[in-house]
ZADO-1210 file (C-alpha; in nm, 4 decimals, padded with zeros to 6 digits):
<atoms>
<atom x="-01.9354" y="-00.2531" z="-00.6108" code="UNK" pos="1"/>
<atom x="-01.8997" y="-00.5596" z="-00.8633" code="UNK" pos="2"/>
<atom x="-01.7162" y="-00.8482" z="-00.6929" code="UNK" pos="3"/>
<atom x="-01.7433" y="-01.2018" z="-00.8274" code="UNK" pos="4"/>
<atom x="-01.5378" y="-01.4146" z="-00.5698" code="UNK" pos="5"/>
<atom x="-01.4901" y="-01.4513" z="-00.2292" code="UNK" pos="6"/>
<atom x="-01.1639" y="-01.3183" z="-00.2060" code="UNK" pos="7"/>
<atom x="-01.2010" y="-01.0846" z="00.0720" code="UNK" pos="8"/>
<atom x="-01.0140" y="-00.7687" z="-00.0566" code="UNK" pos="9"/>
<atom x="-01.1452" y="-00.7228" z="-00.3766" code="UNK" pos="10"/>
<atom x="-01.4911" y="-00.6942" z="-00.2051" code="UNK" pos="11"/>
<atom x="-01.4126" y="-00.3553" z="-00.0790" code="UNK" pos="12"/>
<atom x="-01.5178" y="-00.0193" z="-00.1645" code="UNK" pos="13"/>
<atom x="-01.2914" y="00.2546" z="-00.2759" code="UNK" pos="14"/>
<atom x="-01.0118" y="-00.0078" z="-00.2022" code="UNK" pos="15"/>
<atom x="-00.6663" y="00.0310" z="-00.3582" code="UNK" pos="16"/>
<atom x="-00.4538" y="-00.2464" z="-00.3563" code="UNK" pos="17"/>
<atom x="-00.0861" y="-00.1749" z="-00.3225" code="UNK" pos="18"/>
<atom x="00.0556" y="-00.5164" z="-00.4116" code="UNK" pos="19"/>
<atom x="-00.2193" y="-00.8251" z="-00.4696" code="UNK" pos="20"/>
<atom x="-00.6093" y="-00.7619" z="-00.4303" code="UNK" pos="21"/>
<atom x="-00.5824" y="-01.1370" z="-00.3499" code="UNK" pos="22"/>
<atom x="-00.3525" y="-01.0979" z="-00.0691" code="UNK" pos="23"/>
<atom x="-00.6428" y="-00.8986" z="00.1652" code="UNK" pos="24"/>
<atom x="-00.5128" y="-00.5706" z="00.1594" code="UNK" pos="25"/>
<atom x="-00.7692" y="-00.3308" z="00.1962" code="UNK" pos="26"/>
<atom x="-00.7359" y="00.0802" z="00.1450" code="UNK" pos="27"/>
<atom x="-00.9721" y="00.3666" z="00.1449" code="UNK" pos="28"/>
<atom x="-00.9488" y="00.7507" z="00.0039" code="UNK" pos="29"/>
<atom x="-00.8440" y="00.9796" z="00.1984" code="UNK" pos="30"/>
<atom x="-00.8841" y="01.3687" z="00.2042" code="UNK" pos="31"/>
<atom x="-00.8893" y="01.5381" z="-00.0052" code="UNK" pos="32"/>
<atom x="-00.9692" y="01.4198" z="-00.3203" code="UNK" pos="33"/>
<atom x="-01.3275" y="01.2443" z="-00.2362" code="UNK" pos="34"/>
<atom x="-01.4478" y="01.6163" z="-00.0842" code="UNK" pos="35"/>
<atom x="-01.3060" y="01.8299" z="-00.3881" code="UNK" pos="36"/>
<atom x="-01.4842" y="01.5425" z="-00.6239" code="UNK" pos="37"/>
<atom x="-01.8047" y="01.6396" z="-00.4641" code="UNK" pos="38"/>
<atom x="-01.7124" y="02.0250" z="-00.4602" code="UNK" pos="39"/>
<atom x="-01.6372" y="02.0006" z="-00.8157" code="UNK" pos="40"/>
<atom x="-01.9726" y="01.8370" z="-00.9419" code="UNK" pos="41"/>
<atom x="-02.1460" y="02.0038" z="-00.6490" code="UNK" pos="42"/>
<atom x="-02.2114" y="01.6043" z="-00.5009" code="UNK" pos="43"/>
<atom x="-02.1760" y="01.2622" z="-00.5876" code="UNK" pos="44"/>
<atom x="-02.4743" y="01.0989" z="-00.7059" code="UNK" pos="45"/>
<atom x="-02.3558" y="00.7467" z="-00.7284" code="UNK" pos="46"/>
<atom x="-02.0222" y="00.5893" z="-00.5862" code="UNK" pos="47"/>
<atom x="-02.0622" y="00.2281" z="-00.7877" code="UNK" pos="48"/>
<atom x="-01.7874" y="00.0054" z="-00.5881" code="UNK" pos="49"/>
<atom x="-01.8860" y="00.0992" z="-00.2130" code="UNK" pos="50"/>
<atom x="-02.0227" y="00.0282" z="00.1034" code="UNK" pos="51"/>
<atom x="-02.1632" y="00.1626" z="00.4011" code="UNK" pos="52"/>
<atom x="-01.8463" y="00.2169" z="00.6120" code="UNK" pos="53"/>
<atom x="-01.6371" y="00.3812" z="00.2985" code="UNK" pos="54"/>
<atom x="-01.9619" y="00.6069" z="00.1971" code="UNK" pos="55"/>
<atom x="-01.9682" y="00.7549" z="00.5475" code="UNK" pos="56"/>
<atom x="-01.6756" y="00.9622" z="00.4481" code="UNK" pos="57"/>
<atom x="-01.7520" y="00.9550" z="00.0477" code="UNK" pos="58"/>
<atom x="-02.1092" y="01.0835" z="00.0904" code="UNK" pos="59"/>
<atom x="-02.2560" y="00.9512" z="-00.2271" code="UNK" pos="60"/>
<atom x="-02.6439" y="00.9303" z="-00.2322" code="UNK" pos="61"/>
<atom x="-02.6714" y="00.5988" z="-00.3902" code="UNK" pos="62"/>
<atom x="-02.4093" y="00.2865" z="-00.3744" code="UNK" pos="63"/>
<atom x="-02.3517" y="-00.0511" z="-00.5189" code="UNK" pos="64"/>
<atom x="-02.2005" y="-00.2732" z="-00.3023" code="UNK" pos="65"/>
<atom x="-02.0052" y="-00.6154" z="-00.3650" code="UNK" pos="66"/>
<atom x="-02.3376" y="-00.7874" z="-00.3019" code="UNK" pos="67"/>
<atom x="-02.5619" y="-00.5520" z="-00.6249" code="UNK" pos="68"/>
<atom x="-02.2717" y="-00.6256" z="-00.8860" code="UNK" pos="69"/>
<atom x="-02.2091" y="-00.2156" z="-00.9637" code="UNK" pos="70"/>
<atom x="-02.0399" y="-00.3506" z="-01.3125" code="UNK" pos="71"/>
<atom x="-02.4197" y="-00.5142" z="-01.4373" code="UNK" pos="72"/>
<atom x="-02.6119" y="-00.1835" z="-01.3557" code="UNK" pos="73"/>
<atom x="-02.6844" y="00.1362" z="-01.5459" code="UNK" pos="74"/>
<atom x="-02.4452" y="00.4156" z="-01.3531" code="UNK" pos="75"/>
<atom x="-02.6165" y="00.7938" z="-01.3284" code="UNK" pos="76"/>
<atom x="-02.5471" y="01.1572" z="-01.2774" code="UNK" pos="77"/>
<atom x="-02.2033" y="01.2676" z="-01.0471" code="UNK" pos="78"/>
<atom x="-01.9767" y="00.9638" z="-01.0086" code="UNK" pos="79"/>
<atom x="-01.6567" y="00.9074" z="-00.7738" code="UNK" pos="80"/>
<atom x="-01.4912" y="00.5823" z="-00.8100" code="UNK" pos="81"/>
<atom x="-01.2036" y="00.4366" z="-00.6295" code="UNK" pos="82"/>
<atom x="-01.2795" y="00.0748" z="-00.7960" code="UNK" pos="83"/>
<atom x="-01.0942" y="-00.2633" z="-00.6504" code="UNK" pos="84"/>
<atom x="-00.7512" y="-00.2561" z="-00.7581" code="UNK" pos="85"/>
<atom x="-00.6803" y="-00.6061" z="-00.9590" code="UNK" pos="86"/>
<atom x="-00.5289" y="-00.7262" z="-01.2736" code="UNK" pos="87"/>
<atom x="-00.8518" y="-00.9261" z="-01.3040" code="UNK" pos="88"/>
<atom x="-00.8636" y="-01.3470" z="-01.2594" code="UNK" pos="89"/>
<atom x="-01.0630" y="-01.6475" z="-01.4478" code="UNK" pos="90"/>
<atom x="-01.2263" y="-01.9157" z="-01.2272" code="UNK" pos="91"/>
<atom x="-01.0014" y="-02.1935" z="-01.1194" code="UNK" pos="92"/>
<atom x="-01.0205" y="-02.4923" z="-01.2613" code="UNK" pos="93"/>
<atom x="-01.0240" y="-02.8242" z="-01.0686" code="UNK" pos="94"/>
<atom x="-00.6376" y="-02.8561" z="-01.0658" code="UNK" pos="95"/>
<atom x="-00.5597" y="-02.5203" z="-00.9655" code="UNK" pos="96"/>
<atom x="-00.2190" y="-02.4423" z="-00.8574" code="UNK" pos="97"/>
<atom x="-00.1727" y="-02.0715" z="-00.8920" code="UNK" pos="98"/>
<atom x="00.0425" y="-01.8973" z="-00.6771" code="UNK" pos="99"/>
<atom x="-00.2296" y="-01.6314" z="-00.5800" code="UNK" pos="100"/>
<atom x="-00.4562" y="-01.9160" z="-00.4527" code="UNK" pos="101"/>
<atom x="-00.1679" y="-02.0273" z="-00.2462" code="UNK" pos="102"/>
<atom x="-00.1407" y="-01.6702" z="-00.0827" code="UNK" pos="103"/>
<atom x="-00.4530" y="-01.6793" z="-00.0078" code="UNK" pos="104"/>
<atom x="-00.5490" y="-02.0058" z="00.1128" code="UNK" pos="105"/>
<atom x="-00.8571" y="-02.0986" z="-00.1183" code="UNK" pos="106"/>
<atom x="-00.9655" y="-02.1280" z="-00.5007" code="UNK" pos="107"/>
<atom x="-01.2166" y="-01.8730" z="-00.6469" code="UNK" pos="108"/>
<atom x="-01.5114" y="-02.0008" z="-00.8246" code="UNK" pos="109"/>
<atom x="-01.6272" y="-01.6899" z="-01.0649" code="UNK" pos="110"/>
<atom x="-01.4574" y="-01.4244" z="-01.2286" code="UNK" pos="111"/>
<atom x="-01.2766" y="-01.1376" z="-01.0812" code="UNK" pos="112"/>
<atom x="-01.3206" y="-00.8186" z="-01.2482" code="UNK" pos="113"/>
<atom x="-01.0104" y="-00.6342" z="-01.3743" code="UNK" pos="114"/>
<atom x="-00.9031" y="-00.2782" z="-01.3451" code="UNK" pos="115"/>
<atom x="-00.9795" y="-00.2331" z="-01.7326" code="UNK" pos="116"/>
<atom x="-01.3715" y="-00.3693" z="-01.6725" code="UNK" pos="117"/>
<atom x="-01.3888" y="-00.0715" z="-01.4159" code="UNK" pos="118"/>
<atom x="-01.2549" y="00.1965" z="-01.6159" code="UNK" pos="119"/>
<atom x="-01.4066" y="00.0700" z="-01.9791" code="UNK" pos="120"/>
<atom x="-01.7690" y="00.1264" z="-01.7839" code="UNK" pos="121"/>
<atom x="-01.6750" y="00.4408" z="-01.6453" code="UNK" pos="122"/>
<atom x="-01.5889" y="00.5579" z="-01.9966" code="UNK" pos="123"/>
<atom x="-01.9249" y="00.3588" z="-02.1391" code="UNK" pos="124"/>
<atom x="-02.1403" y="00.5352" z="-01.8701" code="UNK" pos="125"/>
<atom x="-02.0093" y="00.9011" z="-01.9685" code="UNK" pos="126"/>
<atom x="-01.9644" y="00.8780" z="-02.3402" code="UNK" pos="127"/>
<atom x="-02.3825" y="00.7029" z="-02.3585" code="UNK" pos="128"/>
<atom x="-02.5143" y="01.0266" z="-02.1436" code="UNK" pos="129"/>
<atom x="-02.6016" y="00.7957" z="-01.8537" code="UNK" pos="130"/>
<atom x="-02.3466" y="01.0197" z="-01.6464" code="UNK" pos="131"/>
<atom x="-02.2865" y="01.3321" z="-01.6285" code="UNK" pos="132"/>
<atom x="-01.9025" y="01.3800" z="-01.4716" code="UNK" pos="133"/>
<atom x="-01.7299" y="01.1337" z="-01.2910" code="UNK" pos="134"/>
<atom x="-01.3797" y="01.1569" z="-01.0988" code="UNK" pos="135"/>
<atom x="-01.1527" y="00.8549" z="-01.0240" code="UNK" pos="136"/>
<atom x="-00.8532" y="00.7810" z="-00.8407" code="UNK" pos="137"/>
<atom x="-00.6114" y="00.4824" z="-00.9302" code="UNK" pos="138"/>
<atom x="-00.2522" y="00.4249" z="-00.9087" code="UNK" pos="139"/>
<atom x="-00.0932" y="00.5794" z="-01.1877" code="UNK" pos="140"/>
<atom x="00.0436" y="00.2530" z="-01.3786" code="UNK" pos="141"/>
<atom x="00.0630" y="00.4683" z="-01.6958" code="UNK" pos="142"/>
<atom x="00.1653" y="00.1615" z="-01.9521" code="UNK" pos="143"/>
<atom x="-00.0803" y="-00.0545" z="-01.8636" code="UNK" pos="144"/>
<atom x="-00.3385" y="-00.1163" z="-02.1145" code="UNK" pos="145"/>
<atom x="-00.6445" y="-00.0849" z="-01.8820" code="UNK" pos="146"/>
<atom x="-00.4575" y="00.2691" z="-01.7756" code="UNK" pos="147"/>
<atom x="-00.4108" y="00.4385" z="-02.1420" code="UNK" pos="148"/>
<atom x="-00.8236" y="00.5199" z="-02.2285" code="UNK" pos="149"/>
<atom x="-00.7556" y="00.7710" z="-01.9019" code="UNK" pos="150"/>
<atom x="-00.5078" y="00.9370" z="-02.0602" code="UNK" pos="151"/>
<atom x="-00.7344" y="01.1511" z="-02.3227" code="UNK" pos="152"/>
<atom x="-00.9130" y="01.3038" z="-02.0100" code="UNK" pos="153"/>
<atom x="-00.8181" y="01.5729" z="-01.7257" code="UNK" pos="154"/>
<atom x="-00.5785" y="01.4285" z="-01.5039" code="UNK" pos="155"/>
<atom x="-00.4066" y="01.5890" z="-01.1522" code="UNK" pos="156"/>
<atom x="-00.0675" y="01.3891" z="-01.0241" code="UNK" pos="157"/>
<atom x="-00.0648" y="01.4910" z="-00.6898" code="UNK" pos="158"/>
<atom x="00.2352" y="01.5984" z="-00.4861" code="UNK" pos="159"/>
<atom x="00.3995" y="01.3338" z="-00.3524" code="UNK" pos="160"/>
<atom x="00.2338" y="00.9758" z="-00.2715" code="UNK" pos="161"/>
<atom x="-00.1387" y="00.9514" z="-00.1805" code="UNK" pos="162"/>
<atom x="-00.1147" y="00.7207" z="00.1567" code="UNK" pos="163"/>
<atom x="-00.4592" y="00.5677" z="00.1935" code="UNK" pos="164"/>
<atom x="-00.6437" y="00.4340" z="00.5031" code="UNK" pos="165"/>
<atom x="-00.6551" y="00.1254" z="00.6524" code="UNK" pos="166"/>
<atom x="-00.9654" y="-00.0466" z="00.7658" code="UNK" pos="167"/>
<atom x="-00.9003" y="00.0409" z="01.1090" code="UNK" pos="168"/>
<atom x="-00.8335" y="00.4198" z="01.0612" code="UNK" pos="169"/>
<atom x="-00.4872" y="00.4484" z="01.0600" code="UNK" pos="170"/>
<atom x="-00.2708" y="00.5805" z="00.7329" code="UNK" pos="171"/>
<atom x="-00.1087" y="00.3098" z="00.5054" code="UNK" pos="172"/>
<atom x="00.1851" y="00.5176" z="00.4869" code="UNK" pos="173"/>
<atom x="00.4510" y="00.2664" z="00.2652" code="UNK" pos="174"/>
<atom x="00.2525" y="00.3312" z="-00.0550" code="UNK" pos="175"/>
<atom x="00.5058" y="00.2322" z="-00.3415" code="UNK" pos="176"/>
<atom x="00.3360" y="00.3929" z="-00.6169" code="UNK" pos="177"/>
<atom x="00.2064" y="00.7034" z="-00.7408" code="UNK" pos="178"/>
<atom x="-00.1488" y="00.8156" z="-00.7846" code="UNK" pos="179"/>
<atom x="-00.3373" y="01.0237" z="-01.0386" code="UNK" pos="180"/>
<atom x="-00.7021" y="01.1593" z="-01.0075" code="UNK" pos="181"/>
<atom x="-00.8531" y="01.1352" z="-01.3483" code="UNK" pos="182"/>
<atom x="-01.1981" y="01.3807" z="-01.4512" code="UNK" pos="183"/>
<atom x="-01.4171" y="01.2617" z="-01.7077" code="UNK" pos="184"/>
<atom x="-01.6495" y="01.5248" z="-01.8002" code="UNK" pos="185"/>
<atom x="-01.7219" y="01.9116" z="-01.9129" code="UNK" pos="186"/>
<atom x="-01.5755" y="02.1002" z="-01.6252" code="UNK" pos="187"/>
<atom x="-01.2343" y="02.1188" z="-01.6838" code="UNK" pos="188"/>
<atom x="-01.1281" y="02.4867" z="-01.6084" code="UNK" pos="189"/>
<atom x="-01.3049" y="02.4157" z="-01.2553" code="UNK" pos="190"/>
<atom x="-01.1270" y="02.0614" z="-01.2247" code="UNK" pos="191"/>
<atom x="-00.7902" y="02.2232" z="-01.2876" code="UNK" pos="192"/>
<atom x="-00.8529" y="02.5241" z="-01.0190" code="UNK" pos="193"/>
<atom x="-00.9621" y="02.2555" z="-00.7314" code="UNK" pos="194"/>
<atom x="-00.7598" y="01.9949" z="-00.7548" code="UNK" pos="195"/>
<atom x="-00.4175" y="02.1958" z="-00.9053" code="UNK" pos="196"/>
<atom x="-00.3754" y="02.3204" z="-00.5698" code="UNK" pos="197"/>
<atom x="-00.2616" y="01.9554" z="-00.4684" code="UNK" pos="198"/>
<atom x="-00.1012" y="01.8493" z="-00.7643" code="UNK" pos="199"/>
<atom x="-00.0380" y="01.8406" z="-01.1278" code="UNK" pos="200"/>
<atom x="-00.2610" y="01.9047" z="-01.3579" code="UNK" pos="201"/>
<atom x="-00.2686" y="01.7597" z="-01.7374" code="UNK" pos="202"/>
<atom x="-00.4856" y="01.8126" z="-01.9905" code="UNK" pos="203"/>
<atom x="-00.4657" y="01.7365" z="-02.3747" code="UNK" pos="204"/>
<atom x="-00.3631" y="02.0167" z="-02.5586" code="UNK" pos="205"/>
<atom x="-00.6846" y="02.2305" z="-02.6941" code="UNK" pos="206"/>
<atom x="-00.9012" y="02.1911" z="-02.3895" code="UNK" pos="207"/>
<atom x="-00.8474" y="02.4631" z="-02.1635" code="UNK" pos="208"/>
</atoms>
């Protein structure tokens, strides 16, 4: 995945943040969504903000990780993403006396991508035919700006709170916010048949 600090949770692959990326927090997908992404587009091709740990569950057959930059490269065929969770951050400058830094103990010295670089290249990937489908998950923060060019695609709300998995294995289960699966691609019927059985599904009107 693209990461341009050291900030340690940000790093992460298919990493939610519930608060603060900054603050360390680190969360993983758990069943089912990944495994009905890969049933839907019959595998995942490319999982571009990952690593090895997170893919053992994911499955994809290719990964960027935090150290390849998945923002700079050319994305292909089936894609699940789960990106870093963050409202995005500018390098500090010399006199730095942000509150985040604070939280975390230390400056950062280059950019932190936001949630809208992650899904603006998701979108850029599909709509230039370098990918085929994709499916992401991401809280559903539904007036955010980065948040609204999801909205024009096949969405499922599931029921109730997705709880997501800590690093060591256990379930984060105090998740204060919702989630929504988003599907960017042809398949909608089949989207809507897989993943309604767990929530929600949404769909501009005309599609199905």
């Amino acid at each position: 995945m693209s990461t341009h600090s050291n900030v340690r949770a940000p790093n992460n692959a298919n990493l939610i943040n519930q608060s603060n990326a900054e603050l360390g927090f680190e969360y993983y997908t758990p069943a089912p969504w990944p495994q009905l992404a890969s049933q839907l587009m019959g595998g995942i091709d490319l999982d571009p903000a990952s690593n090895e740990i997170a893919n053992a569950s994911i499955k994809a057959k290719s990964i960027f990780t935090k150290e390849v930059d998945g923002l700079s490269k050319t994305w292909h065929g089936t894609v699940w993403m789960n990106h870093p969770f963050h409202r995005g951050e500018q390098p500090c400058s010399s006199k730095c006396k942000k509150k985040a830094c604070i939280k975390r103990g230390h400056h950062i010295d280059k950019p932190i991508p936001g949630n809208g670089d992650w899904i603006n290249k998701v979108i850029s990937e599909y709509e230039s035919g370098n990918i085929k489908e994709a499916v992401i998950i991401t809280f559903c923060n539904s007036s955010e700006g980065w948040f609204l060019p999801l909205l024009k695609y096949a969405q499922c709300f599931p029921n109730g709170r997705v709880h997501y998995i800590k690093e060591d294995g256990s379930k984060a289960d105090s998740c204060t916010k919702g989630s929504v699966i988003t599907y960017i691609g042809k398949n909608v019927a089949e989207f809507a048949r897989l993943y309604g059985e767990h929530g929600t599904i949404k769909v501009q009107f005309g599609i199905v």
